[in-house]
Phi, psi and omega in degrees: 000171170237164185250173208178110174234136213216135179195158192203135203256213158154124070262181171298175152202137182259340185299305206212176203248159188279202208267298197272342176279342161303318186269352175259257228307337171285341187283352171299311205305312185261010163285174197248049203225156198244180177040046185279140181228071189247148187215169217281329212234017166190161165236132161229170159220180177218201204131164123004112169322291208289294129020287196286274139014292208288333195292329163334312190291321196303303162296320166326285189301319198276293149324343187258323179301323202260075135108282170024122192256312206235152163206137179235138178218167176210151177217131156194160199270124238216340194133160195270183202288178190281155160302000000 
């Protein structure tokens, strides 16, 4: 199946993007993940389960190091995987 991971880090800064909305869009960025979309105020991708799950962990752990007070995501299934 597929997956749509929508995720938003915090706290904001409107000046400059903080420390942790940097380290979570780059573990998107360098994922094994398609229909990637970030922006100052949500990020989503789509992918693979297993892809979409590891990049999860990935951005959890990685955002919570660099400061991140908050991570709010939603996942939801999108369809089964590509042929």
């Amino acid at each position: 199946m597929r997956l749509r991971v929508e995720f938003t880090t915090e706290p904001f800064d409107l000046e400059e993007a903080p420390a942790h909305a940097v380290a979570a869009r780059e573990v998107i960025q360098k994922a094994r993940l398609d229909a990637v979309d970030v922006g100052p105020f949500g990020n989503t991708a789509e992918g693979e389960t297993d892809a979409v799950l590891v990049a999860v962990t990935a951005l959890l752990r990685d955002s919570l190091a660099a400061g991140a007070t908050r991570v709010s995501l939603q996942v939801n299934v999108i369809g089964e995987e590509a042929p």
